[in-house]
N, CA and C atoms as an extended XYZ file, in Angstrom:
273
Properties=species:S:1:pos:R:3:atomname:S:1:resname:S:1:resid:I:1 pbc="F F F"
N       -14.158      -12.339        5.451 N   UNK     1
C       -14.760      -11.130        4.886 CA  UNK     1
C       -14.285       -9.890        5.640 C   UNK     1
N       -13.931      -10.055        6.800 N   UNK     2
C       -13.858       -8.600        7.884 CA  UNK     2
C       -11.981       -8.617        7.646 C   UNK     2
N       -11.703       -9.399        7.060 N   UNK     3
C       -10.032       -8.937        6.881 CA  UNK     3
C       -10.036       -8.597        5.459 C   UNK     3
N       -10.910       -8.940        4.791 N   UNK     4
C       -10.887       -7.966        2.795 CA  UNK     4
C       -11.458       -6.600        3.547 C   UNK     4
N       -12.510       -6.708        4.392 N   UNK     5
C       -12.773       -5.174        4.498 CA  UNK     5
C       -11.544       -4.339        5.116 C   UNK     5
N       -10.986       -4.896        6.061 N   UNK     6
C       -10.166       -4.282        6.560 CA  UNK     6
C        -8.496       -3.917        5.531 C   UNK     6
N        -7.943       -4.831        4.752 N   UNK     7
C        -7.096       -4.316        3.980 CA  UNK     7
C        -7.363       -3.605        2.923 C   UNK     7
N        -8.649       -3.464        2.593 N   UNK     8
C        -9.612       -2.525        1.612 CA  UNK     8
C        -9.345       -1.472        2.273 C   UNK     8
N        -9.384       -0.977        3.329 N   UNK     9
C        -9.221        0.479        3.969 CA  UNK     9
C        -8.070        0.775        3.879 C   UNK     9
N        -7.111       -0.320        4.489 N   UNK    10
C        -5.765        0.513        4.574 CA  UNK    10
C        -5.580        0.481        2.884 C   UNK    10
N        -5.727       -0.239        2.162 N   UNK    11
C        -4.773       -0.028        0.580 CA  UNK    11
C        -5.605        1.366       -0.008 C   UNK    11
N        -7.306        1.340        0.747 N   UNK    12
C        -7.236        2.971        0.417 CA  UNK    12
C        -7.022        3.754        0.785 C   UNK    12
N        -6.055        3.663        2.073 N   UNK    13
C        -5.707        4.925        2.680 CA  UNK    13
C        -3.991        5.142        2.612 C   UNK    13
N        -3.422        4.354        2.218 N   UNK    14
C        -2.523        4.112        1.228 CA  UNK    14
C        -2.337        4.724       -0.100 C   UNK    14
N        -3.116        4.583       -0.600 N   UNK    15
C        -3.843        4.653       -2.161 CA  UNK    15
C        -3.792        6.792       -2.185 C   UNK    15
N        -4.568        6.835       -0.847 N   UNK    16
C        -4.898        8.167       -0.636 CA  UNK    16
C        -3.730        9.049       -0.652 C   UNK    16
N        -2.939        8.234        0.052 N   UNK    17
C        -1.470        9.278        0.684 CA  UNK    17
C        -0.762        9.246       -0.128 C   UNK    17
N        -0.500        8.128       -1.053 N   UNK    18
C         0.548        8.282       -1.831 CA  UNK    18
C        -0.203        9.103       -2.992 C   UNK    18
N        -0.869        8.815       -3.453 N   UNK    19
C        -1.813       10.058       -4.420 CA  UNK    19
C        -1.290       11.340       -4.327 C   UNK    19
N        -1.557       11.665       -3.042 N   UNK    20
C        -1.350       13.260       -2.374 CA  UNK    20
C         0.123       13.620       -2.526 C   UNK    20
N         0.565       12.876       -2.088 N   UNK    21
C         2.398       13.342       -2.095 CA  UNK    21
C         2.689       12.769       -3.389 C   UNK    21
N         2.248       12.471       -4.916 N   UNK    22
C         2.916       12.476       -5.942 CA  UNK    22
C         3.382       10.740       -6.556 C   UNK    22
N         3.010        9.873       -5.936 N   UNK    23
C         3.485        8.586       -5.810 CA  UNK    23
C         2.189        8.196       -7.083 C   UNK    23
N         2.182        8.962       -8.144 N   UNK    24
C         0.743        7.942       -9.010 CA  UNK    24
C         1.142        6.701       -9.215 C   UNK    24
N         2.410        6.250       -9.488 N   UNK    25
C         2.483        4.908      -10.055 CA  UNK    25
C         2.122        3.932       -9.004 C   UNK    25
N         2.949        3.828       -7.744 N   UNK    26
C         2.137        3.106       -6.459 CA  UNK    26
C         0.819        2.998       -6.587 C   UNK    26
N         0.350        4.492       -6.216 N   UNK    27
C        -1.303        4.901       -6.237 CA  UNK    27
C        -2.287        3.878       -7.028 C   UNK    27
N        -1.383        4.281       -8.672 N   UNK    28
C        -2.671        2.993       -9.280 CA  UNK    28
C        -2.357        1.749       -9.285 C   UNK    28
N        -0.944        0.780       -9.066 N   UNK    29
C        -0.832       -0.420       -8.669 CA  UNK    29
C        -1.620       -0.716       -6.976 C   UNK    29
N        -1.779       -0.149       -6.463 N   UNK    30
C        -2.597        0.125       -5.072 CA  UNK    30
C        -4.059       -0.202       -5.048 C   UNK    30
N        -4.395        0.873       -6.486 N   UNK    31
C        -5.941        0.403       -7.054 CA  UNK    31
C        -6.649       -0.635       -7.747 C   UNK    31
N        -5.190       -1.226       -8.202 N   UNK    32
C        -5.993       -2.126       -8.920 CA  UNK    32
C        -5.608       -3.615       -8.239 C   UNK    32
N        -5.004       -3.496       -7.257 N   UNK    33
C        -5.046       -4.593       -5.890 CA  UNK    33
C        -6.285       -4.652       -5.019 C   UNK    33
N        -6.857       -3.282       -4.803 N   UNK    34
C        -7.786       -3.049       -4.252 CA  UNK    34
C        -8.738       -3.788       -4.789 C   UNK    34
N        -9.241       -3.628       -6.113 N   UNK    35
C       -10.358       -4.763       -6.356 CA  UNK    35
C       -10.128       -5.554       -7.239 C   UNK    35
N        -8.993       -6.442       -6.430 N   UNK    36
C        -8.675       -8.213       -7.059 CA  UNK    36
C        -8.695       -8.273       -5.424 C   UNK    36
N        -8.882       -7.800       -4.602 N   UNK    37
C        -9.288       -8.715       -3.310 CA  UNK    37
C       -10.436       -9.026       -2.970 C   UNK    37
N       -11.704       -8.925       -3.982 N   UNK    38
C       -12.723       -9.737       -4.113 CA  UNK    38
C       -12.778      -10.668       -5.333 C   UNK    38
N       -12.057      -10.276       -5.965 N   UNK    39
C       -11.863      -11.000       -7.229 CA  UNK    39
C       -10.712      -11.943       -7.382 C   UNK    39
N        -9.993      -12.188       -6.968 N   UNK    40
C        -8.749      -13.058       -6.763 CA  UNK    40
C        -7.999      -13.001       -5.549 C   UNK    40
N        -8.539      -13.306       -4.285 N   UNK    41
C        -7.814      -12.724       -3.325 CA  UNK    41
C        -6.371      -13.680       -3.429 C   UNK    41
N        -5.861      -14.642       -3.770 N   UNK    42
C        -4.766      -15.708       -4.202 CA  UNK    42
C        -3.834      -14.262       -4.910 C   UNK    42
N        -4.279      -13.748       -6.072 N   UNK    43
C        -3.710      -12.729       -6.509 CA  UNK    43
C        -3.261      -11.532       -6.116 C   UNK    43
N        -4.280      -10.955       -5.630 N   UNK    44
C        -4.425       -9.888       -4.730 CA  UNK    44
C        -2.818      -10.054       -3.617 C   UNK    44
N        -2.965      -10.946       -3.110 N   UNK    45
C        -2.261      -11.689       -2.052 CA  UNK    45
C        -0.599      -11.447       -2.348 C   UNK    45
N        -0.686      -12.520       -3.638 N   UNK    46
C         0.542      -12.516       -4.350 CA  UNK    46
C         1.184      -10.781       -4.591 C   UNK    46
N         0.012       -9.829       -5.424 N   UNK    47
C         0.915       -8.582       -6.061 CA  UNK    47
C         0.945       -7.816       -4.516 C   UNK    47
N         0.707       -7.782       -3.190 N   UNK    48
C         1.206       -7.450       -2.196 CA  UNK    48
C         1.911       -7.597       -1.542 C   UNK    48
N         2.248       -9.033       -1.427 N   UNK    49
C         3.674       -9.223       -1.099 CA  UNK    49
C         4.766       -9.426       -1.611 C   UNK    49
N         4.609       -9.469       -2.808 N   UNK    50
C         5.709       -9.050       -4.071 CA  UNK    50
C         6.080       -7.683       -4.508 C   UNK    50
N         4.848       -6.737       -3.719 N   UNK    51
C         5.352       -5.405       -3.503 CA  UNK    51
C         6.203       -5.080       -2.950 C   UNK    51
N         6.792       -5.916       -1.398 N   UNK    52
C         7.746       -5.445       -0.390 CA  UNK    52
C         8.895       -5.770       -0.701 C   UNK    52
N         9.214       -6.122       -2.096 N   UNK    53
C        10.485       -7.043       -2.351 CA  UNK    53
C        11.233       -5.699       -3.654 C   UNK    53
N        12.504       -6.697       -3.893 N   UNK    54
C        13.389       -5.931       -4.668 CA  UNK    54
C        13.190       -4.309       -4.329 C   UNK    54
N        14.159       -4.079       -5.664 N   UNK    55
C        14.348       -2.503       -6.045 CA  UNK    55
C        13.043       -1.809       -5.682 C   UNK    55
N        12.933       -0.530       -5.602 N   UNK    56
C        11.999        0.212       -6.087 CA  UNK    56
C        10.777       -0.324       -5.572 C   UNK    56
N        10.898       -1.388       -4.170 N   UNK    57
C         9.256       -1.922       -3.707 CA  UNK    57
C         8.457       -0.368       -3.113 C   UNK    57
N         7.804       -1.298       -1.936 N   UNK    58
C         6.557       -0.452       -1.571 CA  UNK    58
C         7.692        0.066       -0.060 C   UNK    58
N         8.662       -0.895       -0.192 N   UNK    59
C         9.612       -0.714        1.442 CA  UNK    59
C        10.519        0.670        1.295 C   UNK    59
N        10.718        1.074       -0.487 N   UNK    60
C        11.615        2.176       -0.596 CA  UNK    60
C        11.060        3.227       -1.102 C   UNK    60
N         9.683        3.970       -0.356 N   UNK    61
C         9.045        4.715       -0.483 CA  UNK    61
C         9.465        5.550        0.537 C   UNK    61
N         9.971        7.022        0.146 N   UNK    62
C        10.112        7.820        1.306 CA  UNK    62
C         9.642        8.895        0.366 C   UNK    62
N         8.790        9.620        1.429 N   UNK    63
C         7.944       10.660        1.184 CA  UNK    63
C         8.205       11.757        1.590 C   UNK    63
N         8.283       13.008        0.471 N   UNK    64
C         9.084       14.047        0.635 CA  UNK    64
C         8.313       15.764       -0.568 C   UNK    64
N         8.737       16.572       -0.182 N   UNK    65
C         7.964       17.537       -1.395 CA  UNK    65
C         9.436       18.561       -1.112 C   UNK    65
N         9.928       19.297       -2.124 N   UNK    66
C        10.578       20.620       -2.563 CA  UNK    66
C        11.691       19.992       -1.478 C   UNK    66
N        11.959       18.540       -1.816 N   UNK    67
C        13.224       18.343       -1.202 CA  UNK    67
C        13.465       18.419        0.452 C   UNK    67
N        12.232       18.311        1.098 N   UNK    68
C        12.022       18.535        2.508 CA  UNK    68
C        11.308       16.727        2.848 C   UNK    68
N        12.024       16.152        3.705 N   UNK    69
C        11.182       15.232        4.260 CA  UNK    69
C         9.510       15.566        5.042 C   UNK    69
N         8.689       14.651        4.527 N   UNK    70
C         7.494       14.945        5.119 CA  UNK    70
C         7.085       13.664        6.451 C   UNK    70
N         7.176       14.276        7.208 N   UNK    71
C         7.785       12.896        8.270 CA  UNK    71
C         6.604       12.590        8.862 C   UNK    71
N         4.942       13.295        9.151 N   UNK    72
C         3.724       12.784        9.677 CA  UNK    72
C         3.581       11.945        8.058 C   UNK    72
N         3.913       12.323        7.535 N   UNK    73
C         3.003       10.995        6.118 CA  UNK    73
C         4.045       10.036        5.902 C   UNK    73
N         5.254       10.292        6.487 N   UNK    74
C         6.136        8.702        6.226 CA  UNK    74
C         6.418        7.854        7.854 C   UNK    74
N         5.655        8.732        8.803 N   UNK    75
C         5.114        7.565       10.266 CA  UNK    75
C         3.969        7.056        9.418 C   UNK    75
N         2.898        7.552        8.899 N   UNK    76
C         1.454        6.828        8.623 CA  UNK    76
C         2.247        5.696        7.414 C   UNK    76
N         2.812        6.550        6.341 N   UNK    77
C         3.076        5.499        5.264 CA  UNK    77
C         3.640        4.217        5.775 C   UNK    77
N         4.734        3.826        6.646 N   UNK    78
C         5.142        3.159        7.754 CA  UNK    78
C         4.425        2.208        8.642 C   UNK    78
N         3.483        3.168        9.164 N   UNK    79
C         1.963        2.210        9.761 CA  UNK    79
C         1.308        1.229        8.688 C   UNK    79
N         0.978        1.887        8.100 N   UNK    80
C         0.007        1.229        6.927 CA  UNK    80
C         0.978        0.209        5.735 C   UNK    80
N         2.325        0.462        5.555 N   UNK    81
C         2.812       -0.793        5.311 CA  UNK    81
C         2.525       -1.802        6.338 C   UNK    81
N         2.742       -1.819        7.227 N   UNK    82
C         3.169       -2.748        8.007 CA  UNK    82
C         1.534       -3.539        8.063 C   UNK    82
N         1.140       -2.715        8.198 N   UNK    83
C        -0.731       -3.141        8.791 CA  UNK    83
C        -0.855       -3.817        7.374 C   UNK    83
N        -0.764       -3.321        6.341 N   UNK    84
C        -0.554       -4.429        5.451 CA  UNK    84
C         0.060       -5.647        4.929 C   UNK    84
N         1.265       -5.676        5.213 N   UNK    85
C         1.628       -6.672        5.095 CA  UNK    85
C         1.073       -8.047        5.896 C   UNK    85
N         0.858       -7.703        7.257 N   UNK    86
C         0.318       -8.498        8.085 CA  UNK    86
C        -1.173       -8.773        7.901 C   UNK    86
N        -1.757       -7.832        7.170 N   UNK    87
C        -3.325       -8.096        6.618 CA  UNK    87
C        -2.607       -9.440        5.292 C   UNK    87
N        -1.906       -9.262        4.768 N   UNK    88
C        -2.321      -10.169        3.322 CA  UNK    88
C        -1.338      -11.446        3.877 C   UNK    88
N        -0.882      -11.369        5.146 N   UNK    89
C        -0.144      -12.934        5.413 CA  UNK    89
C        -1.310      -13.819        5.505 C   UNK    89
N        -2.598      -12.972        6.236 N   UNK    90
C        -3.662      -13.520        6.327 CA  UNK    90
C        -4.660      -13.996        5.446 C   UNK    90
N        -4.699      -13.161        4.167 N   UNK    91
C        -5.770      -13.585        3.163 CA  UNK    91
C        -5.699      -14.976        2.926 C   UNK    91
């Protein structure tokens, strides 16, 4: 239970950042992972680490506005992959 709470935070603080800098499509695949990790955590599990893969994953997110790198939200975006991935090896 204390590791759903805990990847519940980061996928919403995830959820949050990419929101902010323009990322909706992440954003709502983000949300609707968020609650299949009480509801299917097997699933949940699966569409997260099938995020970090191929083209266009969650790994080739670089975060940027008017063509300027935004480099405090792509250290956090960075953190919080990682803290995730290692949260859902666990589910």
């Amino acid at each position: 239970m204390k590791n759903n709470e805990e990847i519940q935070n980061v996928i919403s603080s995830l959820h949050l950042l990419l929101q902010k800098c323009g990322k909706e499509n992440w954003a709502t695949k983000l949300a609707y992972i968020h609650k299949m990790i009480n509801e299917d955590s097997d699933q949940a599990r699966y569409l997260i680490i099938t995020s970090f893969s191929g083209m266009g994953s969650l790994n080739d997110i670089v975060l940027s506005l008017n063509d300027r790198m935004l480099v405090d939200e792509n250290r956090e975006l960075d953190h919080l992959r990682k803290r995730l991935f290692e949260l859902a090896q666990q589910l």
